[in-house]
C-alpha positions as CSV (number, residue, x, y, z in Angstrom):
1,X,0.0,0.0,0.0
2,X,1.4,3.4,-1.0
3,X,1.9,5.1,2.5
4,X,2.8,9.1,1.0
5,X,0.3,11.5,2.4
6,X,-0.3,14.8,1.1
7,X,-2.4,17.2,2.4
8,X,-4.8,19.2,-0.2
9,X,-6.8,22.3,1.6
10,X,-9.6,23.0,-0.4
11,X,-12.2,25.5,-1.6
12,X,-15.6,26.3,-2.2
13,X,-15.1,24.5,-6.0
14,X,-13.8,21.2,-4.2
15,X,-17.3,21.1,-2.0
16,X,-18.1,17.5,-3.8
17,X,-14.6,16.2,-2.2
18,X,-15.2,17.4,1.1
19,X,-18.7,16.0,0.5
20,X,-17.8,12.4,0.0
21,X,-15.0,12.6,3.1
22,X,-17.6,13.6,5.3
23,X,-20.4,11.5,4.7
24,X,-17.8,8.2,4.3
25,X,-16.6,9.6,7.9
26,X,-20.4,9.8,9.1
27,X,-21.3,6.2,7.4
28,X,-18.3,4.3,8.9
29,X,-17.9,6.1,12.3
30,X,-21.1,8.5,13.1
31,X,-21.1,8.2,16.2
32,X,-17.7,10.0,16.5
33,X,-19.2,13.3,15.1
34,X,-21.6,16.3,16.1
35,X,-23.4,16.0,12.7
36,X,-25.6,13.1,11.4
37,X,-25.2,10.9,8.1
38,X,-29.1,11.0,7.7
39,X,-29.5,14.9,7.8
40,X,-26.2,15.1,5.8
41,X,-27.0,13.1,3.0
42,X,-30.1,15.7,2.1
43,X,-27.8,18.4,1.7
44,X,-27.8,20.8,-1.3
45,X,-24.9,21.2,-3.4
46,X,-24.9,25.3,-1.9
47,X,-25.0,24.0,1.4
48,X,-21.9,22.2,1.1
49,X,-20.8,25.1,-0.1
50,X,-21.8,26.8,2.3
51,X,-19.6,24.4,4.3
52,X,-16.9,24.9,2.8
53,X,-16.9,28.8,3.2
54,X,-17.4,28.6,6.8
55,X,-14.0,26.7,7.7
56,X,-10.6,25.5,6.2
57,X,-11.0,21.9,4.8
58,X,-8.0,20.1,4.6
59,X,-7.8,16.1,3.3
60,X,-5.1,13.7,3.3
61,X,-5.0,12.2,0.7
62,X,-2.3,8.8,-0.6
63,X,-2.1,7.8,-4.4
64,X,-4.4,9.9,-5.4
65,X,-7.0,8.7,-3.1
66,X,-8.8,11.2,-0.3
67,X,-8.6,9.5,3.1
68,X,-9.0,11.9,5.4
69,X,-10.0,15.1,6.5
70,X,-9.8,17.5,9.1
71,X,-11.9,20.9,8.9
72,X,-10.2,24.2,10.9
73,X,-12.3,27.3,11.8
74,X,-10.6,30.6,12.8
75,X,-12.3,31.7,16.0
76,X,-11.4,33.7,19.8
77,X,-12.1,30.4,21.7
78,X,-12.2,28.7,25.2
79,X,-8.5,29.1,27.2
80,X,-7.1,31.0,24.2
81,X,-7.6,29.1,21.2
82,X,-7.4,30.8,18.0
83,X,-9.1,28.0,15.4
84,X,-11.2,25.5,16.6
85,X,-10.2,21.8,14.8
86,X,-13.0,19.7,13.5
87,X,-13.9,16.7,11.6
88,X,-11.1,14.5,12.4
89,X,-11.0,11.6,10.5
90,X,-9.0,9.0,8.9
91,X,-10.5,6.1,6.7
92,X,-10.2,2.8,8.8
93,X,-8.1,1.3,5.9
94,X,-5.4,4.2,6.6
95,X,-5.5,4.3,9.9
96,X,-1.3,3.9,11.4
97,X,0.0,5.6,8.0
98,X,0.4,9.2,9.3
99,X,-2.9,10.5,7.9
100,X,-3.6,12.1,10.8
101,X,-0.1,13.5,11.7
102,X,0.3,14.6,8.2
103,X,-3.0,17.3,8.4
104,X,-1.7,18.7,12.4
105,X,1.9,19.2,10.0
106,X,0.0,21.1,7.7
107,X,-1.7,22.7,10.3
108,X,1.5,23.6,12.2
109,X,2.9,24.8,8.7
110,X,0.9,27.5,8.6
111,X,0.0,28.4,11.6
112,X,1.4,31.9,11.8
113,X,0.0,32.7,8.2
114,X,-3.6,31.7,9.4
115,X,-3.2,32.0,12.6
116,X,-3.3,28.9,14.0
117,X,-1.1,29.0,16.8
118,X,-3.3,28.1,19.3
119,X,-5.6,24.8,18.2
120,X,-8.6,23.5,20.4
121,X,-11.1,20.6,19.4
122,X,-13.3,18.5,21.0
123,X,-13.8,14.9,21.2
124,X,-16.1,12.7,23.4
125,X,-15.4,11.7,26.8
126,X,-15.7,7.7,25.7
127,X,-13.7,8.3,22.3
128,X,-10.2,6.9,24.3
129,X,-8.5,5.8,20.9
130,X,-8.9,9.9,19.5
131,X,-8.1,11.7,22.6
132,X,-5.1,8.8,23.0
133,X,-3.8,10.3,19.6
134,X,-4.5,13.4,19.9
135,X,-2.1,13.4,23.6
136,X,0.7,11.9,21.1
137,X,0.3,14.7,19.1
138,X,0.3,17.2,22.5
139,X,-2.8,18.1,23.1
140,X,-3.8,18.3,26.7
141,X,-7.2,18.5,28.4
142,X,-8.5,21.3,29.7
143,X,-11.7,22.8,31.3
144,X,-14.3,20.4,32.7
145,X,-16.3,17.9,29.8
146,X,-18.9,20.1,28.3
147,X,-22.7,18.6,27.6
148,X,-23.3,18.7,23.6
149,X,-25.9,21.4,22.0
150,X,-26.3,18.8,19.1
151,X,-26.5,15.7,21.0
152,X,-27.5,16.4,24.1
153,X,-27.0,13.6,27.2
154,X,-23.4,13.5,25.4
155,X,-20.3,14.6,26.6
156,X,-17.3,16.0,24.9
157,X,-13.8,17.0,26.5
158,X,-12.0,20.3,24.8
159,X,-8.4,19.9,23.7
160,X,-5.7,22.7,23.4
161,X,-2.2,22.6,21.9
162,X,0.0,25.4,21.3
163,X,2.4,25.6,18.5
164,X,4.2,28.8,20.2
């Protein structure tokens, strides 16, 4: 298996990419994400691009293949954040090729140009494999685990790193 990844960021005229990422990401691991696969899949093609005006989408992406993405929103955030880091995912058949260390590189790349110094995100509180990877990748908890507005009775813990 060819084990290069690149990282592509996209734009509003890539919004069919980011599309199939993110509903591959909701289809094999839903439960991991905010959104739903159901509501998702009756999107319009404007409000994916809508989507993809909101936030940075980056995807990693090996021979020509997309495998996974990561979506980064410039925002004044919780204990001095200034993006906010969503949308983490890697296609299980990737998974332990440096997908995921490959976007956080391009993300650390240009940090100072989009300022992205200071990176939160949030994952649930049972999600030990994700919050695992993202400590090897130093991110540290912090705050208290916060109830979700999108799925409430859930629990998510933020996540800050600095690249300072």
């Amino acid at each position: 298996m060819e084990s290069i990844v690149t990282v592509e960021q996209l734009s509003e005229i890539d919004w069919a990419r980011y599309r199939d990422i993110r509903l591959a990401a909701l289809e094999n691991d839903g439960e991991a994400f905010g959104g739903n696969l159901q509501t998702e899949l009756l999107y319009t093609q404007e409000q994916w691009r809508e989507k993809a005006r909101q936030y940075v989408g980056l995807i990693a992406v090996v021979a020509g293949v997309d495998i996974g993405m990561m979506t980064v929103e410039n925002l004044k955030g919780d204990f001095g954040a200034t993006c906010w880091v969503g949308s983490c995912w890697v296609d299980p058949e990737y998974r332990m090729h440096g997908a995921l260390r490959a976007l956080f590189a391009y993300l650390d790349t240009h940090a100072t140009t989009h300022d992205w110094k200071v990176q939160g995100l949030g994952v649930w509180i049972d999600n030990h494999s994700a919050i695992a990877a993202y400590e090897k990748l130093g991110f540290a908890k912090i705050g208290e685990p916060q109830e979700s507005t999108r799925k409430p009775g859930l629990y998510y813990q933020r996540m800050i790193r600095s690249t300072k």
